[in-house]
N, CA, C and O atoms as CSV, one atom per row, in Angstrom:
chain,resi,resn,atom,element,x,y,z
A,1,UNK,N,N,35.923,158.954,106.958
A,1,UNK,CA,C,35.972,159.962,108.016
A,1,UNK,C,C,36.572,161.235,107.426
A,1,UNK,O,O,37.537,161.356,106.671
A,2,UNK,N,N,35.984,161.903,107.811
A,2,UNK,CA,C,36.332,163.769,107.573
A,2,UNK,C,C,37.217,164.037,108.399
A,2,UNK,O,O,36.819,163.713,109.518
A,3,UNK,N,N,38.543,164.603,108.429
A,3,UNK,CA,C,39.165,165.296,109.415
A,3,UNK,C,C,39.452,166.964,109.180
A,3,UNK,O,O,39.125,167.347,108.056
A,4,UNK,N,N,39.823,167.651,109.773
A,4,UNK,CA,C,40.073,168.749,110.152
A,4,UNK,C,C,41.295,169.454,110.658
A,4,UNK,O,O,41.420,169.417,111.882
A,5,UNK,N,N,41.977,169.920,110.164
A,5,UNK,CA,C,43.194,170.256,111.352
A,5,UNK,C,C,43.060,171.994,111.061
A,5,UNK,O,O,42.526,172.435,110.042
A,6,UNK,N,N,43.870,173.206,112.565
A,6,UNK,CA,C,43.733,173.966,112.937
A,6,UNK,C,C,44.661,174.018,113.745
A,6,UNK,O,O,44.694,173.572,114.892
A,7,UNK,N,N,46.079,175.008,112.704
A,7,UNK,CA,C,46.865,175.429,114.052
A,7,UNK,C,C,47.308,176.652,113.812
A,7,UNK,O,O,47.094,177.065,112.673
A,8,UNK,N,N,48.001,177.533,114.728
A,8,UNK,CA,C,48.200,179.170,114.355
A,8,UNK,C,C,49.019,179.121,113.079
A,8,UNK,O,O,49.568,178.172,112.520
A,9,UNK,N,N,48.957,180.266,112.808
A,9,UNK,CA,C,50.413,180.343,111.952
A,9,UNK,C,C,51.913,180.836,112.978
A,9,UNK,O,O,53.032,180.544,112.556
A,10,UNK,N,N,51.821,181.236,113.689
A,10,UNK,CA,C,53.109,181.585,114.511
A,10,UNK,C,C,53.693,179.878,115.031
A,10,UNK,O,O,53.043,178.877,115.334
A,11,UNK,N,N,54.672,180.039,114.985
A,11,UNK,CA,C,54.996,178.392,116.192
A,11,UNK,C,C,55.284,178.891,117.060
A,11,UNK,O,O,55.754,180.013,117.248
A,12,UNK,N,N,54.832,177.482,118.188
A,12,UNK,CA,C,54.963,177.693,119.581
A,12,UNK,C,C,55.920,176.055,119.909
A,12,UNK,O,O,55.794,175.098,119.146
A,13,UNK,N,N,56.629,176.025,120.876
A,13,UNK,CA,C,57.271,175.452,121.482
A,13,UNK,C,C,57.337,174.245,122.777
A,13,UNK,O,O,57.388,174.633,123.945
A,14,UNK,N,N,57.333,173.279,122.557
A,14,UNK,CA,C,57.171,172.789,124.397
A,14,UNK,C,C,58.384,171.867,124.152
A,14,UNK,O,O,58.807,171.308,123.140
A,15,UNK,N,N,58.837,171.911,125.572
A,15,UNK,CA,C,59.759,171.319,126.064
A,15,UNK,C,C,59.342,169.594,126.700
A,15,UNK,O,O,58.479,169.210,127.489
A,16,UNK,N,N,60.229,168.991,126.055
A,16,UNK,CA,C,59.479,167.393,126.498
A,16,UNK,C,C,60.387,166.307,125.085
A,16,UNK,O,O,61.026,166.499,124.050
A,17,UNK,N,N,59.944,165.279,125.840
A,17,UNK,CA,C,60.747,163.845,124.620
A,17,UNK,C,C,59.678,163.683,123.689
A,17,UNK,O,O,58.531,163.325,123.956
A,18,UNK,N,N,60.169,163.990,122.529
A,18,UNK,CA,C,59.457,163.940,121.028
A,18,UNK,C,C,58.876,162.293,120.978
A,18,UNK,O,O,57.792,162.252,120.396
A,19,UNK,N,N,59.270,161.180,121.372
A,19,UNK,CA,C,58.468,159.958,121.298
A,19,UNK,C,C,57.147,160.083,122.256
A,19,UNK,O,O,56.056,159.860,121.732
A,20,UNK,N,N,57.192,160.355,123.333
A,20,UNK,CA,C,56.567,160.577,124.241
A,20,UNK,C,C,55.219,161.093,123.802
A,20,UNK,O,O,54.178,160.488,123.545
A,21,UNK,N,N,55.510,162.319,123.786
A,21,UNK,CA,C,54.252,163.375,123.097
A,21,UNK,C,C,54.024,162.633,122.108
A,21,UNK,O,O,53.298,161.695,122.437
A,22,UNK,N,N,54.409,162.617,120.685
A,22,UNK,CA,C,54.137,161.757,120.271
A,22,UNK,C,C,52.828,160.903,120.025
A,22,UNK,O,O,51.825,160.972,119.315
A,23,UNK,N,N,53.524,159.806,121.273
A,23,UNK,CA,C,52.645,158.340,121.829
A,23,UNK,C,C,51.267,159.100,122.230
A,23,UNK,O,O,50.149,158.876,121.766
A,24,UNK,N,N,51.726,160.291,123.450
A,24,UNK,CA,C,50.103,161.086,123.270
A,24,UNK,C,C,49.109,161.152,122.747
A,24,UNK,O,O,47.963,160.723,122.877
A,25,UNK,N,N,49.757,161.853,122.010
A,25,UNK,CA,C,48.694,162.514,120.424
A,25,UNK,C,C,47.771,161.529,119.760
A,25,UNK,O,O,46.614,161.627,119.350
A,26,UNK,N,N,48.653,160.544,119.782
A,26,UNK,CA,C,48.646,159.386,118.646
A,26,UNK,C,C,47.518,158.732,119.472
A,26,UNK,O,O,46.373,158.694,119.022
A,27,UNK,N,N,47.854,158.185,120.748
A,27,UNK,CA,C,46.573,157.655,121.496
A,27,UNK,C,C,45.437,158.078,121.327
A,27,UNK,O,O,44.471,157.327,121.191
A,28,UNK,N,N,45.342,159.792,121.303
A,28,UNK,CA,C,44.197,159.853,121.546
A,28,UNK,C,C,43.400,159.960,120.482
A,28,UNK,O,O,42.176,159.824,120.484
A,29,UNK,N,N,44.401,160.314,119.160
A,29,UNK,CA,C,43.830,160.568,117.943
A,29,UNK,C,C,43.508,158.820,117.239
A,29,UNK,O,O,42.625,158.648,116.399
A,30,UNK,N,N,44.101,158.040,117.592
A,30,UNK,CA,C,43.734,156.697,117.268
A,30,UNK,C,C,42.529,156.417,118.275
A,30,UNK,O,O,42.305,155.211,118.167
A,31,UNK,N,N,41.812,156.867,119.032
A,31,UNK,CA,C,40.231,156.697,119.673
A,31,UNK,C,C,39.430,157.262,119.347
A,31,UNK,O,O,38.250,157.073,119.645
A,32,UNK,N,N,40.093,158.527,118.296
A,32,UNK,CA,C,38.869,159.400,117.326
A,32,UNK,C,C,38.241,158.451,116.404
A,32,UNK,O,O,37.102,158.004,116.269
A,33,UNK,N,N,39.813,158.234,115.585
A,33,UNK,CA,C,39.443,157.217,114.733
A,33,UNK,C,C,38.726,156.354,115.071
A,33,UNK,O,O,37.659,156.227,114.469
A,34,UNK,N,N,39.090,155.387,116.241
A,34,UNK,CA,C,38.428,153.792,116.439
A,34,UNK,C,C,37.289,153.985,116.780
A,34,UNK,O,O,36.660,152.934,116.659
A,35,UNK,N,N,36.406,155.145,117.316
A,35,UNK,CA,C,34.976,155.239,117.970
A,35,UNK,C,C,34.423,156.269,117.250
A,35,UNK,O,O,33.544,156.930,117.803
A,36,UNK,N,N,34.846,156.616,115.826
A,36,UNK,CA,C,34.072,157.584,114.719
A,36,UNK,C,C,33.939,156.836,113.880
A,36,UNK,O,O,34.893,156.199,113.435
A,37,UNK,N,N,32.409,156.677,113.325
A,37,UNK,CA,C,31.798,156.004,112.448
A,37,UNK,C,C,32.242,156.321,110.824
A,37,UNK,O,O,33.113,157.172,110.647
A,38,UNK,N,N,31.899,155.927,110.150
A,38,UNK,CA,C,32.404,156.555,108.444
A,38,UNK,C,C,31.456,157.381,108.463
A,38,UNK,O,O,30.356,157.086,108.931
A,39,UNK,N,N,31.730,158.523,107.967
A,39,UNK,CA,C,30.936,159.627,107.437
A,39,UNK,C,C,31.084,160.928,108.723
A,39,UNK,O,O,30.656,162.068,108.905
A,40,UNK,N,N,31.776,160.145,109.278
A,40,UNK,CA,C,31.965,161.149,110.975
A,40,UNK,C,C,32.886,161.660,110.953
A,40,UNK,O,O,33.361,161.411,109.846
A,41,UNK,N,N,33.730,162.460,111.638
A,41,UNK,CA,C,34.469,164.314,111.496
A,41,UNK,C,C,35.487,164.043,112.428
A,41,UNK,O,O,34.839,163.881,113.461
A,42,UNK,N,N,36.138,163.960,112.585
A,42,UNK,CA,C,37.600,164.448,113.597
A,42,UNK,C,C,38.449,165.698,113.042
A,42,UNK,O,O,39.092,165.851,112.004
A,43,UNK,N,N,38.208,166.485,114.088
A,43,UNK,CA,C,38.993,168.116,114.512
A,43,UNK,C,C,40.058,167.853,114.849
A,43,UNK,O,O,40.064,166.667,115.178
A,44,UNK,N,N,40.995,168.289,114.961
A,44,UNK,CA,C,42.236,168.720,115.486
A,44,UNK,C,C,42.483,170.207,115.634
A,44,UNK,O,O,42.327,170.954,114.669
A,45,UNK,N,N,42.942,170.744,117.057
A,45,UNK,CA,C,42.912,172.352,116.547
A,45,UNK,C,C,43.894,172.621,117.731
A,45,UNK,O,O,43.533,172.469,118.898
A,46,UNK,N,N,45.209,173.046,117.367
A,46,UNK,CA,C,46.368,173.543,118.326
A,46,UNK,C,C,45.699,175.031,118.570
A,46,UNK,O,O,44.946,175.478,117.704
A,47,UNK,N,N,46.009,175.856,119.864
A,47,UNK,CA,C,46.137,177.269,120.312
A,47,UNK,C,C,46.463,177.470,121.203
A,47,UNK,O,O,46.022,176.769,122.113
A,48,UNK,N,N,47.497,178.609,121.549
A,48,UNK,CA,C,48.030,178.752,122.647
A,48,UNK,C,C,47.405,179.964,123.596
A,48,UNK,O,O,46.670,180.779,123.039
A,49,UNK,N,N,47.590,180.059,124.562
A,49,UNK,CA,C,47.173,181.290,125.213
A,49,UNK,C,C,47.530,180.700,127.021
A,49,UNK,O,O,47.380,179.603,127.559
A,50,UNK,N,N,48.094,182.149,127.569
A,50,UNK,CA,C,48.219,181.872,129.180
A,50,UNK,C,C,49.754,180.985,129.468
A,50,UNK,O,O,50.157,180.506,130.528
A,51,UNK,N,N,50.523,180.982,127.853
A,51,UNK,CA,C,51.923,180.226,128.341
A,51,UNK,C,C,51.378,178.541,128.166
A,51,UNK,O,O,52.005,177.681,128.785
A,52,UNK,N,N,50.374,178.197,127.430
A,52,UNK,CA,C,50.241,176.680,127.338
A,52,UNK,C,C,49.575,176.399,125.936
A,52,UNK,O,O,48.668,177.157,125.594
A,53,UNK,N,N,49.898,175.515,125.214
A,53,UNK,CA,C,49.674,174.855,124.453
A,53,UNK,C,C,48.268,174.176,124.730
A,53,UNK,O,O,47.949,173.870,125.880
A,54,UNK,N,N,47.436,173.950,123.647
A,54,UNK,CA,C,46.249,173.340,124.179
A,54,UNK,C,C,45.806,172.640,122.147
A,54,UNK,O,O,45.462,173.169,121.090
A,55,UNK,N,N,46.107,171.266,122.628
A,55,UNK,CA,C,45.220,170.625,121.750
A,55,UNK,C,C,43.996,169.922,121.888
A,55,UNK,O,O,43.741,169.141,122.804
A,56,UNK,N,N,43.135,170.271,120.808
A,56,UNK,CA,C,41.849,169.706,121.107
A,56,UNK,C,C,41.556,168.877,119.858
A,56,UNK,O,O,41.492,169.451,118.771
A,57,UNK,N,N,41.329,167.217,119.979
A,57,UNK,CA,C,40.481,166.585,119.217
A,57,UNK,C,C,39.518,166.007,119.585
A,57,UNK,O,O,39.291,165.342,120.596
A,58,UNK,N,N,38.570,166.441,118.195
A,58,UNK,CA,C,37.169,166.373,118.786
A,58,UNK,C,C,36.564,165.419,117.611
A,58,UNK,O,O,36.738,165.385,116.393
A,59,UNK,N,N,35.864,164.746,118.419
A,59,UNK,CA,C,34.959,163.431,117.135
A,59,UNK,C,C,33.636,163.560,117.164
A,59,UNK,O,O,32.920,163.956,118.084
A,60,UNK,N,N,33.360,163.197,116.090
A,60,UNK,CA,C,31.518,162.833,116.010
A,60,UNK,C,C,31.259,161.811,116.381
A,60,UNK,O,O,30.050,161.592,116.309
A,61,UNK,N,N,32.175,160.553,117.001
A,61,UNK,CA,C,31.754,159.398,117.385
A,61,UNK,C,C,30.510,159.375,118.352
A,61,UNK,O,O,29.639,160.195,118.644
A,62,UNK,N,N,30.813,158.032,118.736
A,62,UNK,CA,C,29.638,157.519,120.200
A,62,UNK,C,C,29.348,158.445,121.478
A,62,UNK,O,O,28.442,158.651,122.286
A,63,UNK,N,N,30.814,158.938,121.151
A,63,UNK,CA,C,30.457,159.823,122.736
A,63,UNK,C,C,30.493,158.455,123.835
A,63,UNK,O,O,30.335,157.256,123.606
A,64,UNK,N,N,30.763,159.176,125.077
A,64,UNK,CA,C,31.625,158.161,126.475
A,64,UNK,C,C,29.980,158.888,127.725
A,64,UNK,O,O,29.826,160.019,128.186
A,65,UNK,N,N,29.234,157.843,127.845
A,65,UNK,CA,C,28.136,157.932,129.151
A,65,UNK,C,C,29.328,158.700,130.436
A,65,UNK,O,O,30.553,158.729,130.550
A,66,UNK,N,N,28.293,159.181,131.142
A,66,UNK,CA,C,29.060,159.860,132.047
A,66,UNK,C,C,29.327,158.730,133.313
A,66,UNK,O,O,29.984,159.132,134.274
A,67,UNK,N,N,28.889,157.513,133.315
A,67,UNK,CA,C,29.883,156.536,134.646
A,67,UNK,C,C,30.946,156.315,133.813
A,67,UNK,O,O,31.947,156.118,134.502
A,68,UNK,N,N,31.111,156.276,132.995
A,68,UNK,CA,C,32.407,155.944,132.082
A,68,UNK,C,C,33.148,156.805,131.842
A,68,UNK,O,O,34.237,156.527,131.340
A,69,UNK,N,N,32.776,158.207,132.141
A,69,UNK,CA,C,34.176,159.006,131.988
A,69,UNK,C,C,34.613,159.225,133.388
A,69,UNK,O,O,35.486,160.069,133.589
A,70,UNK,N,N,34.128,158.590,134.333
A,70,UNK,CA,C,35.021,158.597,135.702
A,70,UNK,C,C,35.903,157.518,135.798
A,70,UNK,O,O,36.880,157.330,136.523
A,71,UNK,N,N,35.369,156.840,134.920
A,71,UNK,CA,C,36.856,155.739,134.694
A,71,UNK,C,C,37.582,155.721,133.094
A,71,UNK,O,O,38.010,154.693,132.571
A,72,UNK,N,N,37.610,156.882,132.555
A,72,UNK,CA,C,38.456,156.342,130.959
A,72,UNK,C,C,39.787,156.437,131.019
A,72,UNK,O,O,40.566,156.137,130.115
A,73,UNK,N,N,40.191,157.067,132.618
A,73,UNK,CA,C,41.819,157.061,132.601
A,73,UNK,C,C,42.766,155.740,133.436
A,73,UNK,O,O,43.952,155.432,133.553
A,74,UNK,N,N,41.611,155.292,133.838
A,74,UNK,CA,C,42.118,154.004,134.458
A,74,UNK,C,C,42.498,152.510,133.483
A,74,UNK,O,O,41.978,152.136,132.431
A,75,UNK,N,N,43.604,151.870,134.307
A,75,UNK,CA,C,44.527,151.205,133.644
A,75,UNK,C,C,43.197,149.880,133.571
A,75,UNK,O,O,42.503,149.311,134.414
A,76,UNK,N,N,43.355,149.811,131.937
A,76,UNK,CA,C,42.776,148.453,131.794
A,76,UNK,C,C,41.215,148.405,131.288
A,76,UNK,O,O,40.611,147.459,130.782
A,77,UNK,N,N,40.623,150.120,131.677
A,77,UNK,CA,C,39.539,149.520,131.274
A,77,UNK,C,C,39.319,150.811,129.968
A,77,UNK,O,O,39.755,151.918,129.652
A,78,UNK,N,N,37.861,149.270,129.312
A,78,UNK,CA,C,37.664,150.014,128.111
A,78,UNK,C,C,35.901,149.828,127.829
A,78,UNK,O,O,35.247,148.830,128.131
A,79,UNK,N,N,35.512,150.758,127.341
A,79,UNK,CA,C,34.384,151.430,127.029
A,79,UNK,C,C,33.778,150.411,126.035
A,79,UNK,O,O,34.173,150.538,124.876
A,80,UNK,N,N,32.749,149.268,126.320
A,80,UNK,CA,C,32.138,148.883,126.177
A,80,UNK,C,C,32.643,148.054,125.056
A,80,UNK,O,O,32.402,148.172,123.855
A,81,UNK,N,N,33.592,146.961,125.841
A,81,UNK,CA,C,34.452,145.949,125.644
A,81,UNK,C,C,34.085,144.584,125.109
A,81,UNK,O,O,34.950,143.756,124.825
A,82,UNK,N,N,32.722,144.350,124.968
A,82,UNK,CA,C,32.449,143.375,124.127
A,82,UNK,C,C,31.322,143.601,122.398
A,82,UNK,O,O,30.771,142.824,121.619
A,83,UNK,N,N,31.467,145.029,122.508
A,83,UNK,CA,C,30.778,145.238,121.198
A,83,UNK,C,C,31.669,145.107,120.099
A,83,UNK,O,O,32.745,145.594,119.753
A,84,UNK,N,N,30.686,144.116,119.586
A,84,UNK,CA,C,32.016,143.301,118.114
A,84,UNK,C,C,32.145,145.088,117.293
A,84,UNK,O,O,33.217,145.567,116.923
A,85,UNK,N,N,31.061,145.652,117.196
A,85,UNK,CA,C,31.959,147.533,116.265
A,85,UNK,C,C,32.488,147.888,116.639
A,85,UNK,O,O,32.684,148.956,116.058
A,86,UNK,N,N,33.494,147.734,117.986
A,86,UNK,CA,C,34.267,148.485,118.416
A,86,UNK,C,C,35.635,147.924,118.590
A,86,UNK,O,O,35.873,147.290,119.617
A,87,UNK,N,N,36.732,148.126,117.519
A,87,UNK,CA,C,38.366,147.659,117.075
A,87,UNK,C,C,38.478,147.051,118.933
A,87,UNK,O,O,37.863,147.745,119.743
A,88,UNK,N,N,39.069,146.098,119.350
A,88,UNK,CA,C,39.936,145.404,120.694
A,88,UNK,C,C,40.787,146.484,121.089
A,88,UNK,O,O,41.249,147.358,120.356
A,89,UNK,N,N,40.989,146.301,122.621
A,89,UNK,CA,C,42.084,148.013,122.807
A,89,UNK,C,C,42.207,147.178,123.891
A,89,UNK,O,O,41.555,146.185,124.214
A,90,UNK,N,N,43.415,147.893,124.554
A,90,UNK,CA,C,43.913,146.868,125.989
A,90,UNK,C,C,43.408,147.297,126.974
A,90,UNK,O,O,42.856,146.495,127.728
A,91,UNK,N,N,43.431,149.029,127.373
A,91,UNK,CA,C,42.786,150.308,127.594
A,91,UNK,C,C,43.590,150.740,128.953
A,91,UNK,O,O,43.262,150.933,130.124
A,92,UNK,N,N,45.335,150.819,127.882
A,92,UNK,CA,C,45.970,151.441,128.588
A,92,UNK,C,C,46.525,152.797,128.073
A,92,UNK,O,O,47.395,153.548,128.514
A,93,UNK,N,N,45.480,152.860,126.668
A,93,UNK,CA,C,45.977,154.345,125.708
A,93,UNK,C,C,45.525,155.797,126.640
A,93,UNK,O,O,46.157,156.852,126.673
A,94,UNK,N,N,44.528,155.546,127.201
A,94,UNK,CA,C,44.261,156.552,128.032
A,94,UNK,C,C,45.005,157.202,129.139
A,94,UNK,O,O,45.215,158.405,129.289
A,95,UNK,N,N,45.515,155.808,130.192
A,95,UNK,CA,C,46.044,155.996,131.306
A,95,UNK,C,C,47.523,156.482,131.076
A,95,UNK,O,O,48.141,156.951,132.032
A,96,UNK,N,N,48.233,156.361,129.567
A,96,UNK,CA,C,49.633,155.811,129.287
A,96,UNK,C,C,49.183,157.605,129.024
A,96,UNK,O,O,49.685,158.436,129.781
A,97,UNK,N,N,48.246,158.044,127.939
A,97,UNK,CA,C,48.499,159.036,127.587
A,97,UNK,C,C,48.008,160.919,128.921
A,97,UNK,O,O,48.139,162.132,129.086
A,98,UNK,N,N,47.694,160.205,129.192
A,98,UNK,CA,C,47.513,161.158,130.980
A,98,UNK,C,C,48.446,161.012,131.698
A,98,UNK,O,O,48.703,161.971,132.426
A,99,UNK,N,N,49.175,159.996,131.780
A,99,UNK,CA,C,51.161,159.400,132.451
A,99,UNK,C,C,52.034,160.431,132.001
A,99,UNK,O,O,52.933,160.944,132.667
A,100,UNK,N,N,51.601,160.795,130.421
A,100,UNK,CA,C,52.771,161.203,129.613
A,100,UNK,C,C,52.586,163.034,129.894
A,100,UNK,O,O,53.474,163.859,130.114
A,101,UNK,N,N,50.994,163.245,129.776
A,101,UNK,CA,C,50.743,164.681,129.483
A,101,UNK,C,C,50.987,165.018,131.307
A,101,UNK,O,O,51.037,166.247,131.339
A,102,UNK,N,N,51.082,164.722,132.141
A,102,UNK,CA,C,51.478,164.467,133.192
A,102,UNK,C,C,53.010,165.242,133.732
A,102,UNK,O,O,53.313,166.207,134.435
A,103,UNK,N,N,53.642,164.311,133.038
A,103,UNK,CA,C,54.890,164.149,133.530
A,103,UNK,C,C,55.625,164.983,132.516
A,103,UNK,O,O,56.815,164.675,132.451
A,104,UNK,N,N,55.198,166.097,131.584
A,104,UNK,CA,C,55.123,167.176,131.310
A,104,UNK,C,C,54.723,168.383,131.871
A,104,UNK,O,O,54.978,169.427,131.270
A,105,UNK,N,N,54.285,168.392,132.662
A,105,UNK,CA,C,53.291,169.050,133.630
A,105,UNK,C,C,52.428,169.666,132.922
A,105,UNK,O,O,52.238,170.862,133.139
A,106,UNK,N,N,51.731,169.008,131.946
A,106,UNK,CA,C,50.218,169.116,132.003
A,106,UNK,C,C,49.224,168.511,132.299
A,106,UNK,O,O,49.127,167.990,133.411
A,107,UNK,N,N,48.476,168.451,131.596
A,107,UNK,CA,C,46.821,167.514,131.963
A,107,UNK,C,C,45.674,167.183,130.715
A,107,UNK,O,O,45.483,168.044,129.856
A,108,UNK,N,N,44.992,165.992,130.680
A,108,UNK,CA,C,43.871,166.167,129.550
A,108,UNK,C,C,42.556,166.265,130.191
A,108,UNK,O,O,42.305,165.620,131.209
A,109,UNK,N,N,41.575,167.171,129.547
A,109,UNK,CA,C,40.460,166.891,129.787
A,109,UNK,C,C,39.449,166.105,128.808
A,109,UNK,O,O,39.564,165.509,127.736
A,110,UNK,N,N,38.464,166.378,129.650
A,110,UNK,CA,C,37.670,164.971,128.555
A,110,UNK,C,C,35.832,166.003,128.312
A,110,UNK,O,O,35.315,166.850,129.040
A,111,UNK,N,N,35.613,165.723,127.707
A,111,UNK,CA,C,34.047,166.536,127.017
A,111,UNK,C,C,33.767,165.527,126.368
A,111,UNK,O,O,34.530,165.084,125.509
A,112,UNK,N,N,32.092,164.738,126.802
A,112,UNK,CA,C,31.673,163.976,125.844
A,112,UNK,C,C,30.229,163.714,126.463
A,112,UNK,O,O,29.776,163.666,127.607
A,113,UNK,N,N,29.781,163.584,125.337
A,113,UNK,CA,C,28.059,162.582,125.266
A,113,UNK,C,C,27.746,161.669,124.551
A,113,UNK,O,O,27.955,161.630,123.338
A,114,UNK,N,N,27.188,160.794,125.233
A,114,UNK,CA,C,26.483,159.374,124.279
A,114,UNK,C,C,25.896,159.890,122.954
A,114,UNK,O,O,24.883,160.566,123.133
A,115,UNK,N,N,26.234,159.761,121.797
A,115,UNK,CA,C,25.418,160.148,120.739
A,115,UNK,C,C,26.470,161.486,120.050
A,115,UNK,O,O,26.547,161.619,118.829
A,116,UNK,N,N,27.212,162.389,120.986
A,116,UNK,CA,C,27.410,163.394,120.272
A,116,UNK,C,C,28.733,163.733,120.056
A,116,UNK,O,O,29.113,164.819,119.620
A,117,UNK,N,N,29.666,162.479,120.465
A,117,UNK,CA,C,30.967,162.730,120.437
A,117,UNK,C,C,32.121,163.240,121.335
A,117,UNK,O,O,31.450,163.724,122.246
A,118,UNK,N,N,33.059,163.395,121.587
A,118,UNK,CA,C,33.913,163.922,122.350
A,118,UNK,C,C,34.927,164.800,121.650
A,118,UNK,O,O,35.289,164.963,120.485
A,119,UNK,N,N,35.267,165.344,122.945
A,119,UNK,CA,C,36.455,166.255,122.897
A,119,UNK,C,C,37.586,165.745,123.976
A,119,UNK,O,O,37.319,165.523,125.157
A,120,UNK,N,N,38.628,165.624,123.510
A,120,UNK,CA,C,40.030,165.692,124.611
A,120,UNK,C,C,40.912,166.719,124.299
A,120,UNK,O,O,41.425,167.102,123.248
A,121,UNK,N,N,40.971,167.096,125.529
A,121,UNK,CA,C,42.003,168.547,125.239
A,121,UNK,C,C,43.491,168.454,126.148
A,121,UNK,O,O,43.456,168.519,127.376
A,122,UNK,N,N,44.473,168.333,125.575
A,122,UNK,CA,C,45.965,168.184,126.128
A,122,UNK,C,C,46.229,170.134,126.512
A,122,UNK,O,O,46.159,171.124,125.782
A,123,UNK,N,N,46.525,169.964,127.927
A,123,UNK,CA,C,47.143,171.443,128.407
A,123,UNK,C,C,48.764,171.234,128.486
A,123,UNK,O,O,49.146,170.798,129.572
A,124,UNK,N,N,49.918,171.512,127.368
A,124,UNK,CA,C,51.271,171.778,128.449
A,124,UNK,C,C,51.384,172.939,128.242
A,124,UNK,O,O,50.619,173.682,127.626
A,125,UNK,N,N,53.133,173.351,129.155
A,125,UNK,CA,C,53.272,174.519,128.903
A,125,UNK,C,C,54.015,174.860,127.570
A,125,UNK,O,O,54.365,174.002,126.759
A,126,UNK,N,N,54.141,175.705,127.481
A,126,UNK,CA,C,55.200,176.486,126.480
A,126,UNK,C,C,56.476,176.820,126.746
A,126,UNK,O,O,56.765,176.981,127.932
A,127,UNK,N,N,57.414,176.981,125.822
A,127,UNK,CA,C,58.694,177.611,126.451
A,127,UNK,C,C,59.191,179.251,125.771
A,127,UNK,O,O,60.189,179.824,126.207
């Protein structure tokens, strides 16, 4: 896998528990990994603007059908749970990591297609 990273040169700041965020990141960047094929690309790209932080990782994986992204934040379930190519997950990385970006007062969004990969983008604020 190819990765990518992209962040300003200025630093920016957020207020929040360093394990926490963290566990975030890590969730979502461990579903780049687990649903990007070898030879496939994961982005990472911090920027701020409007007083918020905004990370975006983006994969060349499978991409998430659209009945399935009305449920990828719910506790327990996981995206096509008996295909032996796809690593076992409990499929509480999603719900745990929307709990967390949450109770920060932000939010993730989700961008994806069967075939063309996704994007998740973490909004907090800044300080």
């Amino acid at each position: 896998i190819v990765s990518d990273l992209k962040v300003p040169k200025a630093a920016c700041y957020i207020s929040g528990d360093k394990i926490h965020l963290r566990r975030l990141l890590l969730n979502l960047i461990n579903n780049a990994v687990k649903f990007t094929p070898a030879g496939g690309k994961i982005s990472i790209m911090l920027t701020v603007k409007d007083s918020r932080a905004r990370v975006a990782i983006q994969d060349t994986g499978a991409g998430i059908s659209r009945a399935d992204l009305k449920r990828i934040f719910d506790k327990f379930f996981r995206v096509n749970p008996h295909d032996p190519a796809v690593e076992s997950g409990s499929g509480l990385g999603l719900n745990i990591a929307r709990s967390i970006a949450r109770a920060h007062q932000g939010h993730i969004t989700v961008k994806s297609s069967p075939g063309q990969g996704s994007i998740f983008t973490v909004s907090l604020p800044v300080v």
